[in-house]
N, C-alpha and C positions, 0 to 999 in steps of 0.2 A: 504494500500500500504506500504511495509517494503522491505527492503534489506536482513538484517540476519537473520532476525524472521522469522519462519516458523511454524506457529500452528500445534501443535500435539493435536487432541481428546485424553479427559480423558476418558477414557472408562472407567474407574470405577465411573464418576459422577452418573449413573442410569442403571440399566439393563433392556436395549430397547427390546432385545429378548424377555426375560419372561414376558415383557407389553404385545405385541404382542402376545405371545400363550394364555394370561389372556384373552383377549377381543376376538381372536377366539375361544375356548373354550367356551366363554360365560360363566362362573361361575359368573362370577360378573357386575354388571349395572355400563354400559359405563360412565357416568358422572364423579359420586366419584370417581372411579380408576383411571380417566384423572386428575381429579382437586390432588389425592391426588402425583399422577406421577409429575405434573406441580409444584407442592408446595416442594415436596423432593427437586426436581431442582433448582429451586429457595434459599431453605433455604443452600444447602449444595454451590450453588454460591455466594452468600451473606456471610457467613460463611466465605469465601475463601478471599474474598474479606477485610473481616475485621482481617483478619488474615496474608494481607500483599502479596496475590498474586501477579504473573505478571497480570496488568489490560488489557496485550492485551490477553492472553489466559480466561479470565472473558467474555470478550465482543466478542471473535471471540469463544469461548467456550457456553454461552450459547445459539448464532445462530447455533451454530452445534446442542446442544440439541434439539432447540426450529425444525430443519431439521427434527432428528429423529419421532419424536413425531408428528409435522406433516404428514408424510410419511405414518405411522402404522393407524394415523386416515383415509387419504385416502385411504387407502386399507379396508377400511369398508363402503365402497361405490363401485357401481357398476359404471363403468366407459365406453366409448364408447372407443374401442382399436382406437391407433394411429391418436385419433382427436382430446386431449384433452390436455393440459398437467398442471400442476402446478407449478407456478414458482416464486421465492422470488425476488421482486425490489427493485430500493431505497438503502435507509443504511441498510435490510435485503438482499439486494439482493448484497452486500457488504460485505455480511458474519460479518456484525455490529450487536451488540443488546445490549441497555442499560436494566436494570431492569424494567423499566415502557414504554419503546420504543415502540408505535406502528411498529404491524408485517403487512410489506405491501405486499400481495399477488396479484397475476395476475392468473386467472385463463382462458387459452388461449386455443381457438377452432379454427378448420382448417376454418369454416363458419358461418354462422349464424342457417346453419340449424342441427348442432349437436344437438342432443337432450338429454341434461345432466341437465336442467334446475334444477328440481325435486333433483337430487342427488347436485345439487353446493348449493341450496336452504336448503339440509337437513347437509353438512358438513359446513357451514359457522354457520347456527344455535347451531351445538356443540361445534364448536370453540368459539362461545359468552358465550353461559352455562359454559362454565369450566374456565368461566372468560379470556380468553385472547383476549388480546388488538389488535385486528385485521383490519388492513384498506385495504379492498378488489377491486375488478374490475372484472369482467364476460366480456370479451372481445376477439371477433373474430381478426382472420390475420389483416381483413380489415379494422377493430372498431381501432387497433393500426395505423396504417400507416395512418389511417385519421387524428386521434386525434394529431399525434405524429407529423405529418406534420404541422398543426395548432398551435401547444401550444410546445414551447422550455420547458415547466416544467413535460408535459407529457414525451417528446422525453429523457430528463435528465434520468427522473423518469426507464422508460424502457433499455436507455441504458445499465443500472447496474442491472442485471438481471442473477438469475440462475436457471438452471434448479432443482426442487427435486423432481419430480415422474412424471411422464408420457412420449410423443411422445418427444426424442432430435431431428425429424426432422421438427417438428413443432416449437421446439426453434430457430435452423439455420435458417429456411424459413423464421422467424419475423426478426430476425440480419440481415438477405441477407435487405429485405425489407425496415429495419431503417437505412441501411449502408450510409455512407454519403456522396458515389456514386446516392443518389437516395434521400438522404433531408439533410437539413442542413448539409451543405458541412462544413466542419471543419471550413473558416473562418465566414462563417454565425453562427457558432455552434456557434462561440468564442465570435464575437460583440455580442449577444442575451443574452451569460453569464454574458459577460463585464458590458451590461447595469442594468442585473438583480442585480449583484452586488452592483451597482452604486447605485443605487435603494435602496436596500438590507442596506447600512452602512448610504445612508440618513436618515431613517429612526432612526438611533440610532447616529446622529447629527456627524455621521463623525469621531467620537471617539472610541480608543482604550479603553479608560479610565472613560466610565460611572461611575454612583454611584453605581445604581445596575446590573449587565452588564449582555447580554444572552450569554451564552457561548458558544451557535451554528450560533446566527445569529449575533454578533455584530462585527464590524473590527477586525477581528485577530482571531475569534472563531473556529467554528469546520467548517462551509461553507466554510470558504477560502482556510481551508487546500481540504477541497471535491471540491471547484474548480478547484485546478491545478490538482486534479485527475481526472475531466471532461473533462476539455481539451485535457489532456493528451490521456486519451482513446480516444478520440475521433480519434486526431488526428495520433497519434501513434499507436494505439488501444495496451496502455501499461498495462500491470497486475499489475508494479509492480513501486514504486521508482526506483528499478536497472535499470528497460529499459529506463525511463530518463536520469540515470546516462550514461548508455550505449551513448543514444542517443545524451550525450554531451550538455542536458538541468540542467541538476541537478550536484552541484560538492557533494563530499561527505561530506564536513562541511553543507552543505545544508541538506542535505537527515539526516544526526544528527541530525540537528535544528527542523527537519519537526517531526520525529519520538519523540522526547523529547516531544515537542510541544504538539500533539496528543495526549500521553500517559500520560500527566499533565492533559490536557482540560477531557480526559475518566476518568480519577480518579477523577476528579471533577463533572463532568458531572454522573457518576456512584453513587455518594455519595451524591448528591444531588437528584438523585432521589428515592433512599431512605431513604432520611431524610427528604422529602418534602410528601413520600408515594405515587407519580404520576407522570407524563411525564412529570417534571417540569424543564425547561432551566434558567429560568430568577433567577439570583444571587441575590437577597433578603436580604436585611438586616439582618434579623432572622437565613437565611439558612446561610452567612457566618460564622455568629459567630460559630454556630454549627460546621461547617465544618472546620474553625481552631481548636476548639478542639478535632473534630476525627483526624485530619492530625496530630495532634501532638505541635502546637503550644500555645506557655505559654507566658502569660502577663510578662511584664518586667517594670523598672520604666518609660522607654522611649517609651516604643511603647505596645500597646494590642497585645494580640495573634490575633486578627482579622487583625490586620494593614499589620502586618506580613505576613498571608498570602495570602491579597491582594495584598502588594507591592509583592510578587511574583505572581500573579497573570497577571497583568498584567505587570509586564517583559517577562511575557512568550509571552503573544496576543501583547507587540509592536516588540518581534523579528518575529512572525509571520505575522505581516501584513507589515513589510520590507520586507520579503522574499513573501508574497504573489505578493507585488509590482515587484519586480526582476523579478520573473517567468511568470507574466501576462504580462512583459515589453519584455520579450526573446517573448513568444508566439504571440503577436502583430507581432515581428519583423520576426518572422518565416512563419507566417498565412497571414499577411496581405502586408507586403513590399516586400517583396518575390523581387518582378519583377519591386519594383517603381524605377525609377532615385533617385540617393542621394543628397542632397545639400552639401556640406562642408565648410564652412569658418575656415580658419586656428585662429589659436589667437595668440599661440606662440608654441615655443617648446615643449612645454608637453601637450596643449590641445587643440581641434579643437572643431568645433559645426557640428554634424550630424543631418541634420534633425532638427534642435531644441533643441537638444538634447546636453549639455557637454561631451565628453569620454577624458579620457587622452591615448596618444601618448605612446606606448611602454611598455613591461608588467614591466619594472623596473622602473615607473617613479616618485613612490612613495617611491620604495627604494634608488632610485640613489639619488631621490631630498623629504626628508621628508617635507618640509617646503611646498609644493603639497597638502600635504592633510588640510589646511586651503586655500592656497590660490584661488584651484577650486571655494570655496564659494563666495571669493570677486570677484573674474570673471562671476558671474552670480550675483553679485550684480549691475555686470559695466555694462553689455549686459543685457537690458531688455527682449531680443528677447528670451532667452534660454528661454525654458517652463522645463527644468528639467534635470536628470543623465541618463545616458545611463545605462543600466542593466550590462553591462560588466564593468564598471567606479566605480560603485555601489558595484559590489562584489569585485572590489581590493580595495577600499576603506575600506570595511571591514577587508579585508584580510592583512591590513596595518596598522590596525587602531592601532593595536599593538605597533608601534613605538613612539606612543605619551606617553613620561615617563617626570620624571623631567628636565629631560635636554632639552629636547624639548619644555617643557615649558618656559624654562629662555633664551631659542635662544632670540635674539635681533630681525633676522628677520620673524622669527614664530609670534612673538606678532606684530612686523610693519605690518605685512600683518593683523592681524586679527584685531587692531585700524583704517587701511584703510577702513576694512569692516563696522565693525560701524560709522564710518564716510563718509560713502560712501550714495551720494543718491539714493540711489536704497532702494529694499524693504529691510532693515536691518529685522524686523523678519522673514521674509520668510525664509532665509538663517540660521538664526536660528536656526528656525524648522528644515531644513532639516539637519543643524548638526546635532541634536539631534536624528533623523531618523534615522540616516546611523549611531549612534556608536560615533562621531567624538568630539560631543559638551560636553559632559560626560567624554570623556578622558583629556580633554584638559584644563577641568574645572571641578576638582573632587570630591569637593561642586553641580555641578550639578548633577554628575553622581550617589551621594550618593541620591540623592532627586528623583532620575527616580522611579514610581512607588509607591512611597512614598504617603500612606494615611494617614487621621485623619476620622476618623469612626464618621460622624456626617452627618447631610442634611445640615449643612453651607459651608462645603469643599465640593463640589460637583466633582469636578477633584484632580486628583494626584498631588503634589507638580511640578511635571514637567512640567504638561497638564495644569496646572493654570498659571504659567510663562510665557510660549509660548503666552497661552490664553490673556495674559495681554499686552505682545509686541505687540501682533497683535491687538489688540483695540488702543494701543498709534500708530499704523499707522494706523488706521481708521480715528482713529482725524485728519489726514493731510489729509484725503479727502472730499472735500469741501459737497461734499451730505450727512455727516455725522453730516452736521449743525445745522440740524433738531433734529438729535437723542440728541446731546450732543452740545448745542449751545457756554457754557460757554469755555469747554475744544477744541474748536473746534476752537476757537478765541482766546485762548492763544498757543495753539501750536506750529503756525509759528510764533510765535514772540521767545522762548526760541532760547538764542543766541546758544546753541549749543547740539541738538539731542543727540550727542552720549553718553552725560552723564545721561540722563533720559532712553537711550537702558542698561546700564550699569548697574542703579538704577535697573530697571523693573527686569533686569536679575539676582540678587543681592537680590533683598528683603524680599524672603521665602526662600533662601538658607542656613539659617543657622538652619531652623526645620531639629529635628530628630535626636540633638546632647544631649540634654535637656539643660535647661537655658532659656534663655529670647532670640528665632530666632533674634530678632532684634538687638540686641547687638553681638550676633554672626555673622548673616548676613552683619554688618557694619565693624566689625573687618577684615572678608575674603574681602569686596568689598575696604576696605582701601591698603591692602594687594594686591591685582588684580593691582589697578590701580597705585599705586607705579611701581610697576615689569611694568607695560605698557609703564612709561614714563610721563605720565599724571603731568601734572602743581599740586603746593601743593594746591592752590585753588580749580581745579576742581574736586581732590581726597577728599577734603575734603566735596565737595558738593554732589558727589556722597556718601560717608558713611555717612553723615547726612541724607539725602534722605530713606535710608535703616534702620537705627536705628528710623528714626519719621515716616515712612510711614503709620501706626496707628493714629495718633497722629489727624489729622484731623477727621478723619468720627469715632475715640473716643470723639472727643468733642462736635462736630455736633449732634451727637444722644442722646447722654450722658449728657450735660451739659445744663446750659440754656443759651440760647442764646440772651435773652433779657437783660443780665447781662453785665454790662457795663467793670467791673471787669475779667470777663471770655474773653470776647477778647481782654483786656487788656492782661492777663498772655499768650495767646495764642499765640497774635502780639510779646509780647518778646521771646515766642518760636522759632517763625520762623524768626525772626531777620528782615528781607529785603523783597522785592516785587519779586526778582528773587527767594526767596525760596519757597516762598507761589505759585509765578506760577509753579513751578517743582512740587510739590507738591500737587496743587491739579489737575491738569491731573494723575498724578501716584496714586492718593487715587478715582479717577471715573474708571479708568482702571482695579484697584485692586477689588472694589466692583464687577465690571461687570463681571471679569474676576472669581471670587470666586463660584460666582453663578449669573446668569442672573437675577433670580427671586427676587432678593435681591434689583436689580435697578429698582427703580418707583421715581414717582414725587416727591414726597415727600423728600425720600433720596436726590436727586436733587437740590430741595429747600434748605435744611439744607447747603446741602454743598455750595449752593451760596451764602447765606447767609452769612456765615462766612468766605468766601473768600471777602464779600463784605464790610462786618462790619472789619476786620484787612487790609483790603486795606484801608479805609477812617481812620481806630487808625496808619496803618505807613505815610500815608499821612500826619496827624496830626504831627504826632511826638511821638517816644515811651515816651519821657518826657514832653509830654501834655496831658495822658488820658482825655475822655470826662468823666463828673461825672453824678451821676443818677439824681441830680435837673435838668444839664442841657439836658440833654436827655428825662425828664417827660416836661421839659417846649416847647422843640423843637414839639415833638411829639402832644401837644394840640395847640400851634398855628398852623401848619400845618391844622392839624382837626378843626380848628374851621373855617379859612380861607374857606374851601371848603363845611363848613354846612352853612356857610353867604350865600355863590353864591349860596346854593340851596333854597332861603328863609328863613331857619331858622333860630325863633329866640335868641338873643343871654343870655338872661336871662333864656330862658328853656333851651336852651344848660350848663351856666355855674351854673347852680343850679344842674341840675343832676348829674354832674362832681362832685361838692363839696362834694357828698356822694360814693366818687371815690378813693377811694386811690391810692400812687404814681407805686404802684406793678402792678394795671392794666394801666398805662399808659405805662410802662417800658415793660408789655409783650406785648401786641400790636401796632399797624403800626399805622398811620394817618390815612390811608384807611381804615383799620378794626375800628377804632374808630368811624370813622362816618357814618360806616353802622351800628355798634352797638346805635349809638345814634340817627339815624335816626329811628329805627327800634323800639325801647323803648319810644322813644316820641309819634310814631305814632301807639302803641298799647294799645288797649283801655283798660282803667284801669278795669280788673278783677283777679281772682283767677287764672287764667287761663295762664298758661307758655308759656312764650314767645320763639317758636322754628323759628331760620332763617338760608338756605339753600344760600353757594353760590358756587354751582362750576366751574371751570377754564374757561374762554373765551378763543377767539383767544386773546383780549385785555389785560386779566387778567391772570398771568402763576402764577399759583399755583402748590403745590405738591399733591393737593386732595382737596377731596370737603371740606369747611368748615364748622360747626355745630355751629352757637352760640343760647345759652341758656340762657335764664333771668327768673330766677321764685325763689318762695319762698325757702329759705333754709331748705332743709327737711333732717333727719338724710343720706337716705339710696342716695338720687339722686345722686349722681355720679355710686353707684353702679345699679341701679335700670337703668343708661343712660347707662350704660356698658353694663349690661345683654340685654339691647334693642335692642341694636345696634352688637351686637356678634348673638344673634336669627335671626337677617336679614342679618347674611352673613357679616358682616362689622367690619372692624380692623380698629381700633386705634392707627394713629402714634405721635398725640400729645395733648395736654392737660393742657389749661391753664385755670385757677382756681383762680377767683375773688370774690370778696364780699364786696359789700356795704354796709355804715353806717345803711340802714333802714333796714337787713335782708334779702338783696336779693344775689344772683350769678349768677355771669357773666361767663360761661364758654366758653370757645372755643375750636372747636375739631377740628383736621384734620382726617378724615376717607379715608379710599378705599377697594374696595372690597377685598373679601380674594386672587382673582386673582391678586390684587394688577392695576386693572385699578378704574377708576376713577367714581362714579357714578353721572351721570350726566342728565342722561333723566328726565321729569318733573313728568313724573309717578314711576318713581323710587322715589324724593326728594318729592314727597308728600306725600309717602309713610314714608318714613322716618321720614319726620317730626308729621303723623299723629299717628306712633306709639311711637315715642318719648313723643307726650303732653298725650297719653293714660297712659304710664308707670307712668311719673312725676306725673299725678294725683292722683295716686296709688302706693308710690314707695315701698311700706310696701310687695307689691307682686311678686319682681323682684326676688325672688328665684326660682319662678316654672318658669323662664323664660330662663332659659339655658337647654335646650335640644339636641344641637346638639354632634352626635356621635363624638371621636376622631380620626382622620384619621390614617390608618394602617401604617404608616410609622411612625407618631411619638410615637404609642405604642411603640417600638423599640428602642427609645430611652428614658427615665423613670431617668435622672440623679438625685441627689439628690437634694434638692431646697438649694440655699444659700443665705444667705441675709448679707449684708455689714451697717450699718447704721453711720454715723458722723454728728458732726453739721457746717453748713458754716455760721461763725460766722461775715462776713461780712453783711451776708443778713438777721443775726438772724431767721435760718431755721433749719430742720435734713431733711437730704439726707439719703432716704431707700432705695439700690439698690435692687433688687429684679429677681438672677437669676434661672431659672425653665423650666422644659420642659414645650414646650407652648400646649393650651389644649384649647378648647373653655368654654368660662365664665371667664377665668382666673381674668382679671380685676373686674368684679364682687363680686367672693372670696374675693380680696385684698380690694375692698374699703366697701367691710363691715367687715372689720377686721380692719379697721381707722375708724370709727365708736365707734367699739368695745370700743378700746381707747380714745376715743371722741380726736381724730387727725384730722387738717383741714387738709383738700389736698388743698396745692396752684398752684403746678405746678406736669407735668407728662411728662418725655422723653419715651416713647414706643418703642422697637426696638425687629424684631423678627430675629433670623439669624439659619434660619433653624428649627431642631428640638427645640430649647429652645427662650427662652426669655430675655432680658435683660433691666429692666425696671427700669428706676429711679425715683423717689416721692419725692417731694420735700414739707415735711410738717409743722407744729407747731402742739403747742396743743392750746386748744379752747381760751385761754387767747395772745395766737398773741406769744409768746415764744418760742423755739425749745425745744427739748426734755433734761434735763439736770440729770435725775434720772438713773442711771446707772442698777439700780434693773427693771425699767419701760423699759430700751431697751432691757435685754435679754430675759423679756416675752413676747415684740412682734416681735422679733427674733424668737424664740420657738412655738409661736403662729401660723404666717404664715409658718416655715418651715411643723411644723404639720398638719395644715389645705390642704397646697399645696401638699404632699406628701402625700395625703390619697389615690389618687386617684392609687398613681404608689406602694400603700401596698399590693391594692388587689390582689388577684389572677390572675397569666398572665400578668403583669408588674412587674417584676424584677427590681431591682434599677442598675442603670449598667452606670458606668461614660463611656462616650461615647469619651473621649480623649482629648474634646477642649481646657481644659485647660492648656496642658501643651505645 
């Protein structure tokens, strides 16, 4: 559907004539001379294509060919006169065709009793040989009007349909037939789309902004725009964009946006099916990158070529699935209210409620009165009742959005209205978002606007810097609802206690907005959000809580994952980070928001734990007093009276409790809980003295909240057993999020794991955990053979990402340790590798933070070497620097893993 464009055939792409008299003549055997006619076709549109053509004369050019060449095959067929005809549906019958596009043909008879069988039988067989990609149907008048009546996908499918060789009054009698005088009356047409749609974007979670998006089926692709041209015909029976325009559905900034739109999604959709070799839609990791360096896009210090033409990517599919919004909001109101009574509630001067519905009053009411185009928002902040903008409201708003400049920002009542808004109890993100929808939120905030679209080419960002923000507001309003207790108990109960919402909406809105400038986002991000809320009015207090929020907003779930947290020391430094009990609650709602919001798959229990943990451990050090740290005697002595209190009450005794302890040093008391102590104690006294490893399973009750199942281990110190427990537990499916690492005076280790499946739930069934632990005590008694124990393939998404491995190493000279961080793409066996390469070095491992955030890993080790001292030879850290980067980067040398820094870091 086009306005100005009007395809002209290239008549010199092929000479259809001399096909034609080739294959009458019969000189030459019909196959080859098709396959090599089809291939000429092909190579010299391809050609075309790489050489910068217009992409609609490519795609409405080679269904013209793909016409001709049909045509000349059926005329080598004997055909029944005027009962027969052939005709193109679908996106062929749309005068569409991508390079790999199935060609959907209808082959339509006045009956059933035509007798063509034999000849549709013998030309659909040639059409397969000469290779084309063909999705056929053998179907009478009646076989359609039944089908078509039944199934809205058939009735679509036939809709769009053209005649290319046989009976035209066999085509008008099926159109009389589907007309929708006689089925799916236009507004049945339209609810049937509407829901399929509905349907259609659920499935791709709602989002304009996947990681790897379909470009046909996902909110904004190539369906939405083929929707309003379903509609359209149907209801209009329009040819064209113009006769919308005509019709006073379509303005002409529309019908630009729509035709841009398309002519983007075909050049991608075109190039991706020949870069992929097949009918491939879905946007792939592999296929982008490619596709930014055919489009022409070049890595820069701030951003990859890929980023680049993602973030345009989807700017194109969020201006299209606004305008798909508008036009499916005109067609409801056209189709279906037609004849309903109106409701109207006035509100004031410039805006009333239709229906539900916001419009403003008078077509100058955004220019007469700028300050309008915010303050609609806080008015459907105030009125819960609106469910949304009217399509005419929608496009002046667009059409307006223009006036939001400097000056419009530093209004006094431009910004009172928009601090009413965030202060307003209504749903502050919702309103948000649909700034951000309509054009409004981006002007007005141009830190956001530069972030619209905005990728980082990794599996940890999973959304656009826009769609993550949003994504994050709208999580901190899930926290005020009380049924989200369940999910998120701790953030769920600090919420309504924060004295004041709108500087945590400010935070949220604030905290990835300084990515994409290069520098440290957070130190930028707190600069702009300092900047914002001065210009607001905002007290020096709150301004200042808000840009701390945004410059620390890392700061928690970095140490939580990162650090140890049995260190008495570490929430020491951390409680003087966050100074007070109001920062730590701002704080860590906005750091469970941000993980959820980054990627879902990222929050499991575990993560959960960590972070309660240390919300709970710097709420009892500000309690205290930051000038009272607890010290680690007194925390090793807390932590055994507790533990021994509760092995009394279960009969045990106290000399076989404090003898076993005595071969205990204070490192396992400091990493473990009371509880954990005296399941470990309970658990070793009552295992019968053999060679034979002690494996104990506990996972999470209703009584017990854990982040994952626990693994404690007690058995001989053998070189390879950590690695040997790692390879075991990776072979059955199983991640590693922590890792604590003890050893007693007689030669033994006490290790503690938290696991969960790779799905990231919890393994907990009894057949699962005896499995686990029966092939745990298998490995341990063998750990010499825990090489041939890593088998499982890499998953095709993190081939894609191959970044180089880095490794950090320092000594924490409080705890007389070296800290190995250990970043890498993540891979199964990985921990494996790594702790037969502490081996190597004869390196004890005492502690392990595990953190995977997407494609890589981010792993911390916290070691000595075998005499109990950290690492102090400066020649000894850069061979096991160079060791594991080597070791770990063998695998992304091979062939087919390219090293390719995928952007996180900057």
């Amino acid at each position: 559907m086009s306005v100005n464009y009007k395809f002209q055939p290239n008549l010199a792409l092929y000479d259809f004539s001399r096909l034609s008299q080739q294959l009458e003549q019969g000189k030459q055997v019909q196959i080859p001379l098709l396959k090599q006619a089809l291939g000429l076709i092909n190579q010299r549109l391809d050609q075309a294509f790489y050489d910068g053509a217009d992409i609609r004369d490519l795609v409405y050019g080679r269904a013209w060919a793909l016409d001709q060449l049909l045509m000349i095959i059926w005329q080598q067929f004997v055909w029944p006169d005027n009962t027969v005809a052939l005709l193109a549906v679908g996106g062929y019958g749309r005068g569409e065709l991508h390079p790999k596009s199935d060609i959907d043909l209808l082959i339509l008879t006045a009956d059933e009793t035509v007798n063509c069988r034999q000849a549709v039988s013998e030309f659909i067989t040639l059409l397969w040989d000469i290779k084309l990609e063909v999705g056929h149907s053998f179907r009478s008048l009646l076989d359609c009007e039944r089908e078509a009546s039944a199934d809205i996908t058939v009735a679509t499918n036939l809709l769009e349909n053209r005649l290319l060789v046989g009976s035209l009054a066999l085509q008008t009698t099926m159109n009389q037939r589907l007309a929708p005088d006689k089925m799916w009356p236009s507004a049945a047409f339209f609810n049937a789309k509407w829901q399929e749609q509905v349907t259609r974007h659920h499935k791709f979670n709602n989002s304009d902004h996947n990681l790897e998006p379909n470009i046909k089926s996902s909110p904004g692709g190539l369906r939405d725009i083929q929707m309003i041209g379903w509609v359209a015909k149907r209801h209009f029976n329009a040819a064209s964009l113009q006769d919308l325009f005509i019709e006073g559905f379509l303005t002409a900034t529309e019908i630009r946006l729509l035709e841009q739109g398309q002519s983007f999604l075909w050049q991608v959709r075109y190039a991706l099916h020949l870069t992929a070799d097949r009918c491939e839609d879905r946007l792939l990791f592999d296929y982008q990158r490619q596709l930014a360096v055919l489009f022409g896009y070049l890595d820069t210090e701030k951003r990859l070529a890929v980023e680049q033409f993602m973030k345009r990517y989807y700017r194109v599919v969020t201006t299209l699935t606004e305008l798909n919004d508008v036009l499916l909001q005109y067609f409801e109101e056209a189709l279906l209210k037609t004849n309903q009574a109106q409701k109207i509630t006035a509100i004031n001067q410039r805006f009333q409620i239709r229906d539900g519905l916001i419009e403003h009053l008078g077509d100058d009411v955004f220019e007469r009165d700028p300050f309008a185009l915010i303050e609609i928002f806080l008015l459907m902040a105030e009125h819960s009742t609106i469910k949304g903008v009217r399509a005419t409201t929608i496009r002046a708003l667009r059409d307006h959005r223009h006036l939001i400049d400097e000056a419009f920002r530093q209004d006094h009542r431009v910004n009172q209205l928009f601090m009413a808004l965030v202060n307003s109890s209504g749903d502050v993100p919702l309103q948000l978002t649909r700034m951000s929808r309509y054009g409004i939120l981006g002007r007005y905030l141009p830190e956001f606007g530069h972030a619209v679209g905005l990728t980082q080419h990794d599996l940890f960002h999973i959304y656009t810097v826009d769609a993550h923000t949003l994504r994050l507001l709208r999580l901190l309003q899930k926290f005020r609802d009380p049924a989200q207790e369940k999910n998120f108990p701790l953030a769920s109960t600090i919420i309504p206690k924060l004295p004041n919402l709108a500087l945590i909406w400010l935070a949220g809105l604030f905290h990835d907005l300084g990515k994409g400038y290069g520098g440290d986002h957070s130190e930028l991000g707190a600069v702009s959000a300092r900047a914002f809320c001065d210009r607001q009015g905002l007290s020096k207090r709150d301004s200042q809580l808000v840009a701390w929020l945004v410059k620390n907003h890392l700061i928690m779930s970095i140490t939580a994952q990162k650090q140890d947290l049995t260190d008495p020391e570490v929430i020491r430094r951390f409680a003087q980070k966050v100074g007070n009990q109001q920062h730590l609650d701002y704080l860590h709602v906005l750091t469970v928001a941000d993980i959820n919001a980054t990627n879902p798959k990222l929050w499991n229990g575990w993560r959960a734990a960590l972070l309660n943990q240390l919300y709970s451990e710097t709420k009892r050090a500000l309690r205290r007093g930051l000038e009272n740290p607890i010290d680690t005697a007194e925390w090793v002595e807390e932590t055994q009276c507790e533990a021994l209190v509760h092995l009394q009450d279960q009969g045990v005794d106290q000399s076989s409790i404090l003898n076993l302890w005595a071969n205990l040093g204070s490192d396992y008391f400091l990493q473990n809980t009371a509880d954990e102590v005296v399941w470990h104690t309970l658990g070793i006294l009552n295992h019968a003295p053999s060679k034979e490893p002690l494996v104990l399973l506990l996972a999470p009750t209703k009584n017990i909240s854990e982040g994952g199942t626990k693994v404690f281990i007690h058995s001989r110190d053998v070189a390879f057993g950590f690695a040997a427990t790692a390879a075991t537990l990776d072979r059955l499916g199983l991640s590693i999020h922590d890792a604590r690492i003890a050893s007693s005076d007689e030669g033994f280790t006490l290790n503690t794991l938290i696991v969960l499946e790779q799905n990231g739930k919890i393994p907990c069934s009894s057949q699962r955990l005896a499995e686990i632990e029966r092939e745990l005590i298998g490995s341990l008694n063998n750990p010499d053979n825990f090489p041939q124990l890593v088998k499982r393939h890499t998953p095709r998404q993190l081939k894609h990402f191959t970044l180089p491995t880095q490794v950090y190493i320092s000594n924490d000279l409080n705890n007389l340790r070296t800290l190995i961080e250990v970043i890498t793409p993540d891979r199964p066996g990985l921990l494996a590798r790594i702790g037969r390469i502490f081996v190597e070095f004869d390196l004890w491992l005492q502690n392990a933070k595990i953190a995977t955030l997407g494609e890589r890993v981010e792993d911390v080790f916290f070691v000595t070497l075998q005499n109990g001292n950290p690492l102090s030879d400066p020649e000894l850290c850069k061979q096991l620097e160079a060791r594991l980067c080597d070791e770990l980067d063998k695998e992304a040398k091979e062939p087919g893993y390219p090293l390719y820094d995928s952007g996180w870091n900057r």
